[in-house]
N, C-alpha and C positions, 0 to 999 in steps of 0.2 A: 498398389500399382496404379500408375493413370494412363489413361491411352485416351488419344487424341486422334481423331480423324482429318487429314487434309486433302482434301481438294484440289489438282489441278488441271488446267486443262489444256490440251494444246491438238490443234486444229479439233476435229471430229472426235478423239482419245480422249478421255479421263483415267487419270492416275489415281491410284486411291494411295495412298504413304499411313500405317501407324505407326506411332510413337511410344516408346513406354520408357517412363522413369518411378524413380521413386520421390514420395511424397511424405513428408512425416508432418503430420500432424501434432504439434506440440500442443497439449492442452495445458495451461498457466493454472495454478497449484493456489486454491481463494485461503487467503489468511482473512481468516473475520475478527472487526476489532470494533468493540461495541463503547462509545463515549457516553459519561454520564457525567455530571457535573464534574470538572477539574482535573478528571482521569480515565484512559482509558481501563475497561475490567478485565478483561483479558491478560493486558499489563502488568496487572499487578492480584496475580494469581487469582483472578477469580471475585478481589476483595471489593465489595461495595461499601466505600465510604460514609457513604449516606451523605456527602456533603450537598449543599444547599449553593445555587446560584441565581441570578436574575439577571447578571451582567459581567463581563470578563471580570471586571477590575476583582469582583468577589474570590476567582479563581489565583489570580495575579496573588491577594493576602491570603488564601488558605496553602498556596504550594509552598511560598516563601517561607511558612512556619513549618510545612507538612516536608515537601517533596525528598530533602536528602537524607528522611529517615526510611519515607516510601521506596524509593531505589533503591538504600543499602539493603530492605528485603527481598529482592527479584530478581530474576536472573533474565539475561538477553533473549531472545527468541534468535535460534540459531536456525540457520537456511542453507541449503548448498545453492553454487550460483546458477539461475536460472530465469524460469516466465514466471510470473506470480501476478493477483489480480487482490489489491489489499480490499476487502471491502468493509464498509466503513459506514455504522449507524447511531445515527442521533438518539439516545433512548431520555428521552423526557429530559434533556437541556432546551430552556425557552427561549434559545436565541439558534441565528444558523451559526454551524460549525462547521471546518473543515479539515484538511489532512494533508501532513507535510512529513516528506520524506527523502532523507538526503545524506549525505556523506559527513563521517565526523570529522569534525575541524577544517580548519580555511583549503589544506591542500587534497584532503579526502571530498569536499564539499564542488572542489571545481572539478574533480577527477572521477569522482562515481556518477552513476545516476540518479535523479531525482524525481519524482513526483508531486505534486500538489493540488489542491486545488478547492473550492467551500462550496457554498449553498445547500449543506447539509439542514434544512429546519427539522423540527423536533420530528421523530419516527419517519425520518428520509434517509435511506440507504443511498449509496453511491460505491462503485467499484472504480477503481484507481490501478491501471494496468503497469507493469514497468518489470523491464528486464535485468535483472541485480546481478553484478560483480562479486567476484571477492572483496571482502574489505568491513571495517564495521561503520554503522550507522547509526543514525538518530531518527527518531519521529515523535510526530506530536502535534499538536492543534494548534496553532497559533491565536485561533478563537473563539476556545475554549481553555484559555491556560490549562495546557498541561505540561510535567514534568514532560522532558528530552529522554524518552526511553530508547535503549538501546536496542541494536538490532544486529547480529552478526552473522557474514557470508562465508561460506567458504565455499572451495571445489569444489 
């Protein structure tokens, strides 16, 4: 409950008026997603590759060989629709990284909501707020190639 005191005045009288509504506190649900070279680990169950990078492009040729056997092992992260706050750390990748989150495919992409954003350097946390729909999605690092993991909402 919140109650509000107001004030007013009129000639010599003061009115005292309180208010009472309700107030809900929504506290946003942290999904933590921890990047290491080429992939998120969380992602992909926990699995540390152990891959080696210095530079995107390194990540760009390990997924292209790697990624669509890595995905066909893992399953979405599934969410009901709500607040969520993804947060998101650089663990020993030597470049900054960052976090992209969005809607799959061209009419899912302009219709859901999105997130993004970088300046991730190496052991730099960042939380990335966003209120999600129904619907499935994608994320993933644009700089730090990784695979387009999936993400699905529902009610």
């Amino acid at each position: 409950m919140f109650h509000s005191r107001i004030l007013l005045r009129s000639g010599s009288l003061v009115f005292l008026l309180f208010t009472t509504s309700s107030v809900v506190s929504a506290t946003p649900t942290v999904i933590e997603l921890t990047q290491v070279p080429c992939q998120f680990l969380e992602s992909e169950n926990g699995v540390d590759h152990g891959y080696t990078s210095t530079h995107a492009n390194d990540c760009v040729k390990i997924n292209k060989s790697s990624a669509a056997k890595r995905l066909g092992q893992i399953e979405p992260i599934s969410l009901k629709a709500g607040d969520y706050i993804f947060r998101v750390t650089n663990k020993n990748v030597p470049y900054d990284l960052g976090f992209w989150l969005r809607g799959k495919g061209l009419v899912a992409r302009a219709t859901l909501p999105s997130v993004s954003g970088g300046g991730l350097s190496t052991g730099a946390t960042r939380d990335y707020r966003i209120t999600l729909k129904s619907g499935e999605y994608l994320y993933s690092c644009p700089l730090n190639p990784t695979p387009d993991y999936p993400l699905l909402v529902t009610e």
